[in-house]
Residue frames as qw, qx, qy, qz and C-alpha x, y, z in Angstrom:
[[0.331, 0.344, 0.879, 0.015, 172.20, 129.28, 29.24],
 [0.060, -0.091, -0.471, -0.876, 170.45, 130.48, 26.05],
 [0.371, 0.520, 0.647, -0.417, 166.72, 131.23, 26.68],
 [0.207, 0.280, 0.746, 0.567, 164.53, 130.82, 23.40],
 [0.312, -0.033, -0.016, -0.949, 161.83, 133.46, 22.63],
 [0.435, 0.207, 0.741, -0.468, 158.39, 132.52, 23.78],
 [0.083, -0.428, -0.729, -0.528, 155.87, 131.16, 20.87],
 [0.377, 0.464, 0.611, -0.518, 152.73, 133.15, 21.28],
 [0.343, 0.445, 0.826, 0.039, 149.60, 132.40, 19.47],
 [0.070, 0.023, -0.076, -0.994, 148.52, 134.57, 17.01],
 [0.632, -0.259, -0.302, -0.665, 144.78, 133.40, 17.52],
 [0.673, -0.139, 0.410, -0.600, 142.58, 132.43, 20.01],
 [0.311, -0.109, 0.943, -0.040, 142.09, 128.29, 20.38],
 [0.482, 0.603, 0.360, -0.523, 138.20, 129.45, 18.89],
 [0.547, 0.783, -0.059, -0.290, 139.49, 130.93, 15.95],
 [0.205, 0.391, -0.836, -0.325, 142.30, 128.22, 14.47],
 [0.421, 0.099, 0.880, -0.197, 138.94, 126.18, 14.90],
 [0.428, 0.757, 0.304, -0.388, 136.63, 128.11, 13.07],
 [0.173, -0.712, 0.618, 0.287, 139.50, 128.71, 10.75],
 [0.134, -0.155, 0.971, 0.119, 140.34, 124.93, 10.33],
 [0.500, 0.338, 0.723, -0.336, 136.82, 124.07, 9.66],
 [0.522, 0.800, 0.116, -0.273, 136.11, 126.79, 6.58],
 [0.255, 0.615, -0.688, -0.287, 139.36, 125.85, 4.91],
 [0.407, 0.039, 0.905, -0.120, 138.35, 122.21, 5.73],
 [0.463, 0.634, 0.573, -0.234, 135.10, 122.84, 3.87],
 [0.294, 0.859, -0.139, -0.395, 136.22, 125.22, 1.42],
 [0.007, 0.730, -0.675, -0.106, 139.73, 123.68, 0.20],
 [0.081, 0.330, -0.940, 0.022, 140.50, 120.36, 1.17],
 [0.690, 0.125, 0.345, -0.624, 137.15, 118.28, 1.62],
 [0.759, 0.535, -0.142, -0.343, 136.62, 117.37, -1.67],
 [0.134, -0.797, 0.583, -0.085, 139.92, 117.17, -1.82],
 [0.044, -0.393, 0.845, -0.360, 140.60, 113.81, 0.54],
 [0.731, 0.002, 0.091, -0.676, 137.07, 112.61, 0.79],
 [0.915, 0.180, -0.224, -0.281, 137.03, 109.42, -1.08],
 [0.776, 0.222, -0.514, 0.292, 140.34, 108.19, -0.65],
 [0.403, 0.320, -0.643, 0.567, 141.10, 108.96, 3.06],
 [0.604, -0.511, -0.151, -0.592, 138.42, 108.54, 5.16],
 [0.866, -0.448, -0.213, 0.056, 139.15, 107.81, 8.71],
 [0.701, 0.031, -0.062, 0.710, 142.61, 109.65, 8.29],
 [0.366, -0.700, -0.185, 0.585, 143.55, 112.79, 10.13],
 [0.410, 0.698, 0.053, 0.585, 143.97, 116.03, 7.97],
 [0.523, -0.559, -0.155, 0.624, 146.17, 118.26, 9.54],
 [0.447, 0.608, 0.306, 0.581, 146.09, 122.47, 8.39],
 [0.294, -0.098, -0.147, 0.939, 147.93, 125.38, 8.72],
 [0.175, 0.824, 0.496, -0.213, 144.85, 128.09, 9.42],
 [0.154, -0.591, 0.246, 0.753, 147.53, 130.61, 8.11],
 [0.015, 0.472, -0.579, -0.665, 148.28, 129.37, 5.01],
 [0.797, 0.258, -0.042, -0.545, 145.86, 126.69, 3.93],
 [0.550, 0.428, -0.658, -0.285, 148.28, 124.33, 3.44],
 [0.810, -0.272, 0.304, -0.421, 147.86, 120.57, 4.77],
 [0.275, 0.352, -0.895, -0.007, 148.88, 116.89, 5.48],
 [0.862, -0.092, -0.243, -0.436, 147.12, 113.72, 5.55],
 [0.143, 0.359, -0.877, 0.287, 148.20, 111.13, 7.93],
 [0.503, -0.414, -0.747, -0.134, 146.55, 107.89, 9.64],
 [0.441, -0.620, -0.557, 0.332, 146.82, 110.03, 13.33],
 [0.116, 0.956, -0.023, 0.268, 146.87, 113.62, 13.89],
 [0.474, -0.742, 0.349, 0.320, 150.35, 113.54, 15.23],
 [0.648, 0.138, 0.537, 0.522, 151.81, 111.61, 12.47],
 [0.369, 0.814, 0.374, 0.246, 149.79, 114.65, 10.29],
 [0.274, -0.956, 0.004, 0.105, 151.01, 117.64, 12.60],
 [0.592, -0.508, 0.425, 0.460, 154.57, 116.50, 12.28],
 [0.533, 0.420, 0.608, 0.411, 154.39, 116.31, 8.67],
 [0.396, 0.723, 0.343, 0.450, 153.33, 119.11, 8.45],
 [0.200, -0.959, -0.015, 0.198, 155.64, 121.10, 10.53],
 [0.645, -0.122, 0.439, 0.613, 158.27, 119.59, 9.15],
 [0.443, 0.601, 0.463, 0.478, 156.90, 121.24, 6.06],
 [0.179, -0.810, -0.155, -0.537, 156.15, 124.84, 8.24],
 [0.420, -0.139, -0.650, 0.619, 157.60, 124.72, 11.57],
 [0.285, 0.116, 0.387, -0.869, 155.23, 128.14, 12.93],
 [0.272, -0.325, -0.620, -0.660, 152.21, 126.61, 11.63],
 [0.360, -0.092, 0.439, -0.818, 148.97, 127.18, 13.40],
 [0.117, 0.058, -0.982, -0.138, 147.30, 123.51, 13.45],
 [0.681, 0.026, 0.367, -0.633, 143.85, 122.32, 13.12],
 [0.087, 0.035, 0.969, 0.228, 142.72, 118.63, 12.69],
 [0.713, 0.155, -0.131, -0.671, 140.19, 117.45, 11.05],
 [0.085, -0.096, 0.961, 0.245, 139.38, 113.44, 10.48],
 [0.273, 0.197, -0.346, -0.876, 137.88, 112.80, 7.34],
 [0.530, -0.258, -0.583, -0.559, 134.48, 112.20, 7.10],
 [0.401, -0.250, -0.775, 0.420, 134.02, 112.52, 10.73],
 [0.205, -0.910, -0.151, -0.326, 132.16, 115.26, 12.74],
 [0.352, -0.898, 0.242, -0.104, 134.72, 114.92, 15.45],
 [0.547, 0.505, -0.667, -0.024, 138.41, 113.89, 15.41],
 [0.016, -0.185, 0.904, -0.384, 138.45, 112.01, 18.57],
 [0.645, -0.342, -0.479, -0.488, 135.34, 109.45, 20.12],
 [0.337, -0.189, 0.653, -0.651, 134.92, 109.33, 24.15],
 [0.787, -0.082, -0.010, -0.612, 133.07, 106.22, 24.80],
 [0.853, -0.342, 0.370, -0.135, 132.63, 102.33, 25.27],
 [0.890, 0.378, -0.232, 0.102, 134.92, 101.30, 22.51],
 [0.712, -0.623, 0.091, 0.311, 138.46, 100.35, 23.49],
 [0.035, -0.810, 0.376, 0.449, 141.93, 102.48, 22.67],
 [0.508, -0.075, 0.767, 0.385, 143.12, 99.28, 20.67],
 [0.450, 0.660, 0.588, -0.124, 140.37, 100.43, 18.24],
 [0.080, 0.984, -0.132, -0.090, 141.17, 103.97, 18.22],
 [0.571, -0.647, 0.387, 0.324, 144.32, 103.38, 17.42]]
């Protein structure tokens, strides 16, 4: 049985946040703003590059397809946070 080399992270969960935010803000904002609001950006902290998708899986896949080692932060646009915890119901979120 072949055994695959472990993936390890070159950064800290912290810092493909921090990362993902200032290329969020810097880069791609503008960017996505008007015309995709409520859709998931998905970006490589490496390389800057990104994919827009209604969920951040749909995005992530996109865009590994594009990068398979990318290092992934979401973002959904025009949100502060990409998920909401509360009384609404998953059918919403969805």
């Amino acid at each position: 049985m072949a055994t695959q080399p472990s993936q390890s992270r070159a950064y800290s969960a912290e810092e493909i946040a921090s990362l993902g935010d200032e290329i969020y803000e810097r880069q791609i904002r503008s960017r996505v703003e008007t015309e995709h609001r409520g859709e998931v950006v998905a970006i490589d902290v490496e390389t800057g590059d990104f994919a827009v998708e209604k969920t951040a899986l749909a995005a992530a896949d996109r865009l590994l397809a594009q990068s398979p080692s990318a290092e992934i932060w979401c973002v959904r646009v025009g949100h502060r946070a990409l998920h909401h915890v509360g009384a609404r119901s998953i059918q919403e979120l969805a």
